[in-house]
C-alpha positions as CSV (number, residue, x, y, z in Angstrom):
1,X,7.0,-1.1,-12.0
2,X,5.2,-4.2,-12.5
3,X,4.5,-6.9,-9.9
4,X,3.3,-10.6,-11.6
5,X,1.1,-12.8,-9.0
6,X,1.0,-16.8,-10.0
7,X,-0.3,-19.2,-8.5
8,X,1.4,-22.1,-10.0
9,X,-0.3,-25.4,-8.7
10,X,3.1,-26.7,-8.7
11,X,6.7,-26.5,-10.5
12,X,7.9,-29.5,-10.4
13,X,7.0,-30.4,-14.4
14,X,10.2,-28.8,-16.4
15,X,7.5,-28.3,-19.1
16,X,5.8,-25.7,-16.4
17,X,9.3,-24.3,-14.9
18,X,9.8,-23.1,-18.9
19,X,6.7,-22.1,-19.1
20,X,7.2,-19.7,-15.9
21,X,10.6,-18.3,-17.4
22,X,8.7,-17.7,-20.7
23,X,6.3,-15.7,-18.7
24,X,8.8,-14.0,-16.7
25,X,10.8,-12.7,-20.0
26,X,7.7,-11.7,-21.7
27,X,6.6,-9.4,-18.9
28,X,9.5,-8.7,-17.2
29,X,8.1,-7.9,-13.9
30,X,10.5,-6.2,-11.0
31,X,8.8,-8.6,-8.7
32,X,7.0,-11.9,-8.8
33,X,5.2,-13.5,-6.0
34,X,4.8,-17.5,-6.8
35,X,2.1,-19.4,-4.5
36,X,1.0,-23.1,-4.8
37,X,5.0,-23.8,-5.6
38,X,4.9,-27.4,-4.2
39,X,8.3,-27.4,-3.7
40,X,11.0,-27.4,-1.3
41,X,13.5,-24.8,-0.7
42,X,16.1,-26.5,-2.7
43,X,14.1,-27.7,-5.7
44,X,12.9,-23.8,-5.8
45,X,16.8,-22.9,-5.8
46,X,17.2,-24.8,-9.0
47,X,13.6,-23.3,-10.8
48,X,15.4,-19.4,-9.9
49,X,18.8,-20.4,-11.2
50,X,16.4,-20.7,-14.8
51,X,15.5,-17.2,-13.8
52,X,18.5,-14.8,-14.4
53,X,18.4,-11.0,-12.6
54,X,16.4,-11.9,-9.4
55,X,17.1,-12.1,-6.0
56,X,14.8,-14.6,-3.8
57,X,12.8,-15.0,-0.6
58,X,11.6,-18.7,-0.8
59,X,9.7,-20.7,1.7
60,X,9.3,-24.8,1.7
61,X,5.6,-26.6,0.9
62,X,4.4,-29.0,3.0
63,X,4.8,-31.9,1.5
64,X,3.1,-31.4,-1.8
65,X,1.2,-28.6,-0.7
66,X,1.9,-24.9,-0.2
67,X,5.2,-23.3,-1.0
68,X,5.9,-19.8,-1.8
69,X,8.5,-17.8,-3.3
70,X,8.8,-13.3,-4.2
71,X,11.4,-12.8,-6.7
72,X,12.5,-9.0,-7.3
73,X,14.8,-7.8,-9.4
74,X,18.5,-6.5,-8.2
75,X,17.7,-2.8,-8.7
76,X,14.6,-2.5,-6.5
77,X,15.4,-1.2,-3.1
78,X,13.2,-3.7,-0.5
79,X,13.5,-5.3,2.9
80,X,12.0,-8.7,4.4
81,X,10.0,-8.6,6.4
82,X,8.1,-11.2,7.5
83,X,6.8,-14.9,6.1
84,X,4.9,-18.1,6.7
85,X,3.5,-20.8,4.4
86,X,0.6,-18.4,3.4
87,X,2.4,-15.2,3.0
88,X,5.7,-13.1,2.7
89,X,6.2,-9.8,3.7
90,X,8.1,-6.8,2.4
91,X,8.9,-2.8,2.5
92,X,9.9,-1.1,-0.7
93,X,11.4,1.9,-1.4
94,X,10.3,3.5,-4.8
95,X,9.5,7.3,-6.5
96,X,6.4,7.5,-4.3
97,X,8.1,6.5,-1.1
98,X,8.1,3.5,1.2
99,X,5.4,1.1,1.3
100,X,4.6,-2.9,1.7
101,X,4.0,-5.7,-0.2
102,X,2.6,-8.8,1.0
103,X,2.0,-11.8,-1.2
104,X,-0.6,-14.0,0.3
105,X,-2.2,-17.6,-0.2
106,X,-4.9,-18.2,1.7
107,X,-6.4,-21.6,3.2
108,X,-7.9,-23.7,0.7
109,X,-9.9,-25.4,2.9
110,X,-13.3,-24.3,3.8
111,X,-13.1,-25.3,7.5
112,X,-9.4,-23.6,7.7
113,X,-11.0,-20.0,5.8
114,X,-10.9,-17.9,9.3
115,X,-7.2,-18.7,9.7
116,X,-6.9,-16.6,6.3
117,X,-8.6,-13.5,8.1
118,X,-6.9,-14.3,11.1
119,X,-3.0,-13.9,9.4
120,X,-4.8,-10.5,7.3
121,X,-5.6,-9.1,10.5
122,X,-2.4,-9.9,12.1
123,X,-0.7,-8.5,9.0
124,X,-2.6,-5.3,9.0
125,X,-1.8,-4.6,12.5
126,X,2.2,-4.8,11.5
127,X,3.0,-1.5,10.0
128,X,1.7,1.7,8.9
129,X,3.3,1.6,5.5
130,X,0.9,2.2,3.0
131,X,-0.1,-1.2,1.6
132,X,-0.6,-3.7,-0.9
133,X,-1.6,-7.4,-0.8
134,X,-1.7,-9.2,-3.8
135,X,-2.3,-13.0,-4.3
136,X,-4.6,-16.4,-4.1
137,X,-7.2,-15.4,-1.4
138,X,-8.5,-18.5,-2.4
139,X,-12.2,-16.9,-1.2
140,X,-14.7,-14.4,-3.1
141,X,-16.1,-10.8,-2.1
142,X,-19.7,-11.6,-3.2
143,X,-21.7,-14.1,-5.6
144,X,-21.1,-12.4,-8.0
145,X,-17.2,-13.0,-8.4
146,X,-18.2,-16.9,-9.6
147,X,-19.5,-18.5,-12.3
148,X,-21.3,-21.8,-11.6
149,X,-21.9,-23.3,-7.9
150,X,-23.1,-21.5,-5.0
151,X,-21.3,-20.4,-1.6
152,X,-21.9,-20.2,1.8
153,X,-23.2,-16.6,2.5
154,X,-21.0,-16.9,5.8
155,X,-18.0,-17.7,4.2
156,X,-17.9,-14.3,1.8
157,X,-19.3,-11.9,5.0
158,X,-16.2,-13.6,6.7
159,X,-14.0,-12.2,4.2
160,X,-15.7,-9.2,3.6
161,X,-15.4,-7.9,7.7
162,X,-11.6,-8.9,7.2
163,X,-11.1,-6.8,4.5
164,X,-13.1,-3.9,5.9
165,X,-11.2,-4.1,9.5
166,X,-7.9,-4.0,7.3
167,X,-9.1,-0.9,5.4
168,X,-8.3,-2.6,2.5
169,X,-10.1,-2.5,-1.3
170,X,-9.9,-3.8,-4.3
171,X,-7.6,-2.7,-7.1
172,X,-9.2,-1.3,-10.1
173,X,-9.2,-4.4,-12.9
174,X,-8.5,-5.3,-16.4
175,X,-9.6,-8.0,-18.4
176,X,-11.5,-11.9,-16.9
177,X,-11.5,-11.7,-13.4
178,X,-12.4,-14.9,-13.3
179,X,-9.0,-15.9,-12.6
180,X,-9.6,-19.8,-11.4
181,X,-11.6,-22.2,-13.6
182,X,-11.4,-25.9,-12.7
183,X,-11.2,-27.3,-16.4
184,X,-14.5,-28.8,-16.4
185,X,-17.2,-28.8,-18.8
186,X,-20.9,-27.9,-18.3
187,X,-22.6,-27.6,-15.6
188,X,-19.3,-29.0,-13.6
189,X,-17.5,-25.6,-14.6
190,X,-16.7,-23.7,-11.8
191,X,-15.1,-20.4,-12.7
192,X,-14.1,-17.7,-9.8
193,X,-12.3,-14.9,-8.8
194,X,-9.5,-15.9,-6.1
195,X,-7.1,-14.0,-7.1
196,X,-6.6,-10.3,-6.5
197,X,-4.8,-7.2,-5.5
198,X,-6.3,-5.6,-2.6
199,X,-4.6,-1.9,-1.2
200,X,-4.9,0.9,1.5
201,X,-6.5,4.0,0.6
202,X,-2.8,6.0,1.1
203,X,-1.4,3.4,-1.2
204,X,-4.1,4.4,-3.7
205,X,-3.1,7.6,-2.7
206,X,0.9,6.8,-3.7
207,X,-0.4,5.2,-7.1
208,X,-3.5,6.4,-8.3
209,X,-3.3,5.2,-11.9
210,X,-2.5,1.6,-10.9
211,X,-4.1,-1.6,-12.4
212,X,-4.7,-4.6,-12.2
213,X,-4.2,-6.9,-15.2
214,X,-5.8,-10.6,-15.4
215,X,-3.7,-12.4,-17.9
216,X,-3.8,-15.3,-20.0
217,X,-4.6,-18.8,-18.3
218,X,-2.1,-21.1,-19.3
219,X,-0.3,-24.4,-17.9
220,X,-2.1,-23.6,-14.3
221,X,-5.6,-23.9,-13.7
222,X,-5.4,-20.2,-12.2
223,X,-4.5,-17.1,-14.3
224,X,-1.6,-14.6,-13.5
225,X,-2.3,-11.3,-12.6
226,X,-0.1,-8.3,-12.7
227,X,-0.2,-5.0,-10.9
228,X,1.0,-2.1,-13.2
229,X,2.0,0.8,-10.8
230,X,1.6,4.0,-12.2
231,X,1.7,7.9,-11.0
232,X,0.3,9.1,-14.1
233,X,-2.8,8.2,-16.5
234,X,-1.5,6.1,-19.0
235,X,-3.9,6.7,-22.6
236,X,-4.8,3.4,-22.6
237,X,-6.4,3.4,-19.0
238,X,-8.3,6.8,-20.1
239,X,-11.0,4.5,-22.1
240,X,-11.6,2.1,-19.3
241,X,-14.9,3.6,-17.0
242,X,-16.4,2.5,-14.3
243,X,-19.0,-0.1,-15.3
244,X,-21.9,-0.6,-12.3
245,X,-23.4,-3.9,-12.0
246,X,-27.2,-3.5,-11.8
247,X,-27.0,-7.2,-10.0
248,X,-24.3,-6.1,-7.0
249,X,-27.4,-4.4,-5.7
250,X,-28.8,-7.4,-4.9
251,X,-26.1,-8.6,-3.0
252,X,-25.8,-8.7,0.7
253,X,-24.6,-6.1,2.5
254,X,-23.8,-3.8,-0.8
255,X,-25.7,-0.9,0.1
256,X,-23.4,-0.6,3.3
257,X,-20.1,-1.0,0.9
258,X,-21.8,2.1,-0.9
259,X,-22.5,4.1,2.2
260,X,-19.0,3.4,3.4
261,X,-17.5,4.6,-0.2
C-alpha cells in the first residue's frame, strides 16, 4: 500500500488539476491526502470526478486558504473519523491489522504554530490505534532540516516536546527532504523540510520496512511525498544505511533524543 501526501498550494489552475491526475496514475497510491487545496467543497467534487476509483473525504478552505481532501481507493477497508481545516482523521483495516491515519496541515503562521501542537496533542489523545501522521507540518525538527534563513530556537523545541508527548518519530526517508523551496535564487532561497511522515513505535512495529519517499517537485512549490508500507525488506531498501550527521550533534537538545532512543 502506498499513501501520496501533496500539498498543492491550490487546484484551481486546470493545468495543476492535470497535473495532479498525471501524478495520481503514475503512482497509483490507495490513498492521497491533498492539503493547501484552496478550494471549496464543490469545486473539489469536480477536481475527483477527473480522478476515477476513489472515494472522498473533502473539507472547504477558507476563502483562498486551507482546504483539505484524503482520497482512497474503493478496496481499502477505512472509517472517518474525525476532521477540521488542518486535519482528517481515519482507521484502517489492513494485513497488519487496524491502525490510523491522520493527514495534517499545520498553521502557517508563526504566531498561530502552538495551535499545530495543540490539535497533535488533541489527536494523540483520541485513540490507541497504532499511528501514522503524514502531511505539511509547516515547522522543522532542528536547523538542520533548512537550507538558507534561520529560525527561532523556540519555535523547533515547540514542535519537538509535541512530538515527544505524542510518542511520535520520524519515518525512515528517501531521497531531498527538503521538500519546500520558495523558488528564489541566491541568498533569497529558502529550502526546508515541512513535510513528513511521523508514526508510533507499534506502528513501526506493524510496518517495519516502511519508507518514506520525497518525490519530484513539480507545479507546487512543495514536493510530494509517499509512504510505501511494507512488512518485508524490499532489496532495494537493503542498500540504504543509516547515515549519522556529525552536525545533529551540535544541535539543541540532540543528546536527549539519543538518550531517549
Amino acid at each position: 500500500m502506498n499513501i501520496l501526501s501533496i500539498n498543492c498550494r491550490g487546484l484551481g489552475n486546470p493545468d495543476t488539476t492535470s497535473a495532479l491526475r498525471a501524478l495520481i496514475r503514475w503512482e497509483a497510491p490507495a490513498i492521497v491526502f491533498l492539503c493547501e487545496t484552496k478550494l471549496s467543497g464543490r469545486e473539489l467534487q469536480r477536481v475527483r470526478e477527473r480522478v476515477d476509483g476513489y472515494f472522498c473525504i473533502k473539507v472547504d478552505s477558507m476563502g483562498r486558504s486551507c482546504g483539505l481532501a484524503m482520497m482512497w481507493k474503493r478496496d481499502i477497508d477505512c472509517n472517518f473519523l474525525s476532521s477540521s481545516v488542518h486535519h482528517i482523521d481515519f482507521s484502517i483495516r489492513s494485513e497488519g491489522g487496524e491502525w490510523r491515519l491522520t493527514g495534517f496541515y499545520g498553521w502557517p503562521a508563526v504566531s498561530d504554530c502552538h495551535l499545530s501542537w495543540e490539535l497533535l496533542r488533541l489527536l494523540s489523545r483520541q485513540s490507541q490505534l497504532s499511528w501514522v501522521c503524514i502531511g505539511n507540518f509547516n515547522e522543522v525538527l532542528l536547523s538542520t532540516e533548512m537550507k538558507g534563513g534561520s529560525r527561532p530556537q523556540w519555535q523547533m523545541n515547540n514542535f519537538r516536546a509535541a512530538v515527544d508527548e505524542c510518542g511520535l518519530r520520524d519515518v525512515a526517508w528517501m531521497g531531498n527532504r527538503f521538500s519546500y523551496d520558495n523558488g528564489q535564487v541566491g541568498d533569497a532561497n529558502r529550502q526546508c523540510m515541512l513535510d513528513r511522515a511521523m508514526c508510533s513505535s507499534s506502528w513501526t512495529d506493524m510496518f517495519p520496512y516502511t519508507r518514506l519517499v520525497y518525490l519530484e517537485r513539480e507545479w507546487s512549490d512543495h514536493a510530494p511525498i509517499k509512504l510505501v508500507l511494507d512488512h518485508k525488506v524490499r532489496e532495494s531498501f537493503r542498500q540504504k544505511g543509516f547515515k549519522f550527521e556529525k552536525m545533529w550533534v551540535e544541535e539543541e537538545g540532540c543528546e536527549e533524543a539519543i538518550e531517549r532512543g
